[in-house]
N, C-alpha and C positions, 0 to 999 in steps of 0.2 A: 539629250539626257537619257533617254530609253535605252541610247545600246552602250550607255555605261554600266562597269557592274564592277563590284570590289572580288579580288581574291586573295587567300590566306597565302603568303610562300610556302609556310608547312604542308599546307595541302600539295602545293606545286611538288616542292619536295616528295612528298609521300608518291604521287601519281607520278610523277618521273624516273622513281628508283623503282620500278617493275619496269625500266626498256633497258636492255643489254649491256645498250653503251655506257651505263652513269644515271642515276637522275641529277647528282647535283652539277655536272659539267654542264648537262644541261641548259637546269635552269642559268645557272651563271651566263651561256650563249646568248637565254633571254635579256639578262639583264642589263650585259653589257650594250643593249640599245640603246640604254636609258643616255639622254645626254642634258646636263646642265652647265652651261659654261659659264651664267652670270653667277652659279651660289657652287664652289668646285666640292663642298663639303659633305651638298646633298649628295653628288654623282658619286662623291668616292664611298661613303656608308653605301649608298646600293649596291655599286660593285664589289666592295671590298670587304663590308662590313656587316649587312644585312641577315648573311645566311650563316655566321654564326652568330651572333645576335640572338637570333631566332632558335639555333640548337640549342643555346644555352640560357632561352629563356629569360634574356637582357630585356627584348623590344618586340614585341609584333610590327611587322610588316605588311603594308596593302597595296595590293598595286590594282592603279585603276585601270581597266582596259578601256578601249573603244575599237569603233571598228575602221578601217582605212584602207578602201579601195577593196573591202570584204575580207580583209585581213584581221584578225587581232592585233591589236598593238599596245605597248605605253604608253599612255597617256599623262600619267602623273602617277606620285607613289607618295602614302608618310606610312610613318613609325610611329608609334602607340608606346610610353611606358609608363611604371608607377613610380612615384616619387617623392620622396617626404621634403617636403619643403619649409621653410620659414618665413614669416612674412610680417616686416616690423610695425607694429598698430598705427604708426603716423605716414607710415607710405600710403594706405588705402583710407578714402571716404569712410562716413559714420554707417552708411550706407553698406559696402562691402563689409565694416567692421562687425556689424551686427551679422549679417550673414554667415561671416569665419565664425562667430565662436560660438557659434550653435552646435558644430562639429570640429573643433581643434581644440589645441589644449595652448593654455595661454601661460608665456613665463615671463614671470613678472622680475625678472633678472636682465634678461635682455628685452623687457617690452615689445615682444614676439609671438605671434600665433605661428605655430607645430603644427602640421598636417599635413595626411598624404594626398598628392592631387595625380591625375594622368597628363603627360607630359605628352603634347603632341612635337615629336623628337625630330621629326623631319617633316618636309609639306613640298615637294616639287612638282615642277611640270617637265615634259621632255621637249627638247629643243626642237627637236623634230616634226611631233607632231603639237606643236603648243598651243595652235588656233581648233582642237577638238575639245581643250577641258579651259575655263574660266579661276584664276587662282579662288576666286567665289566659292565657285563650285567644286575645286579637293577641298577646301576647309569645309566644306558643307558634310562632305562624303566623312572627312576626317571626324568631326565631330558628332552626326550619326553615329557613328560606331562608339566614340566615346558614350553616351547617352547608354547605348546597350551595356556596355561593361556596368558603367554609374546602376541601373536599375536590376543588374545582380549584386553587385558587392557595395551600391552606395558611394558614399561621395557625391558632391554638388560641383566642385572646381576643375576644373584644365588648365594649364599653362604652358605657354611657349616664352622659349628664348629665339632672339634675331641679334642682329646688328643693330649698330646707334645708326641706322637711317630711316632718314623722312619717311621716303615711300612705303618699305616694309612698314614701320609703326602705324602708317597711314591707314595700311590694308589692317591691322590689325583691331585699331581703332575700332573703325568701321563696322567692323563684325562683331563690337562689345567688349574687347579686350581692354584693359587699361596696365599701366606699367606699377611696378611696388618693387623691381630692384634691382638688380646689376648683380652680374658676379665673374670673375677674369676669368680669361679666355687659359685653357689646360694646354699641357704641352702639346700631348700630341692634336690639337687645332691651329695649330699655326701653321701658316700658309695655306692652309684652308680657309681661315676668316680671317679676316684684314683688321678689325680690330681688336684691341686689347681685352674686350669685354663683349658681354653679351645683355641687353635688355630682356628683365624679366618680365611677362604682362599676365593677367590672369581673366577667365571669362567663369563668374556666376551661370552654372549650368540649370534652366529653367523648366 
């Protein structure tokens, strides 16, 4: 746990465009370390997607390092964004319900609670080195960071979308998250996720 440590890409960015060659070809040489073969969607936003993303301000990026053989390496990475979300009053507990509408705005049209939540938009491990970091342990890191954002600008909620599988929802469960909705899979995610849809789960931020 000690010789994990998160860092910004923009920083990466910044501190790589004072070397001759490029900073962003650079970092890109980092990135392309990253390998995920069971989820192709994470691997290709890293590669593909991440660093403008990040110029323009869509997602923060973290990537978690560790150390491997005294080396720096990847270890795992998510994505950070804001997101106005919707959430229908009979998908969630009386429990969550009371919680939402402390802070959203309730339309009694579509029997929906309105509100912006941080979307943890990605959460991977690299295939490589996958026995340094715990999927536990990036959602720990991930949500850390969510908590600082929440204690400048407020908000209580986070939400992830996965796949309709067992295990993911399992892991998500786990960690307090519960499901309230679905929404189809966009074009350009196909063949990147396999299914149609993605589950939406959300976690009361404490």
């Amino acid at each position: 746990m000690a010789a994990i440590k998160h860092s910004r890409q923009r920083e990466m960015i910044k501190a790589f465009q004072d070397l001759e060659d490029g900073g962003e070809n650079k970092l890109n040489a980092i990135l392309s370390t990253f390998s995920c073969t069971l989820n192709p969607d994470i691997e290709f936003f890293l590669h593909k997607k991440s660093v403008l993303f990040e110029n323009q301000s869509l997602s923060r990026t973290f990537l978690v390092m560790a150390s491997f053989q005294n080396n720096p390496v990847i270890a795992g990475y998510f994505a950070l964004a804001m997101k106005q979300i919707s959430i229908r009053k009979e998908a969630v507990s009386n429990k969550m319900r009371s919680r939402i509408r402390r802070f959203a705005q309730f339309d009694t049209n579509s029997n929906s609670f309105f509100l912006p939540a941080i979307l943890v938009a990605q959460l991977g491990k690299n295939d490589t080195y996958k026995n340094l970091i715990s999927g536990d342990e990036l959602l720990y890191f991930a949500l850390e960071k969510v908590k600082e954002i929440q204690n400048l600008a407020g908000g209580k909620l986070v939400y992830v979308e996965c796949e309709d599988v067992d295990k993911l929802k399992r892991f998500y469960y786990s960690n307090g998250f519960v499901e309230f909705g679905k929404r189809d899979r966009m074009k350009d995610e196909i063949g990147k996720i396999k299914s149609s849809y993605l589950v939406q789960m959300i976690k009361y931020m404490k």
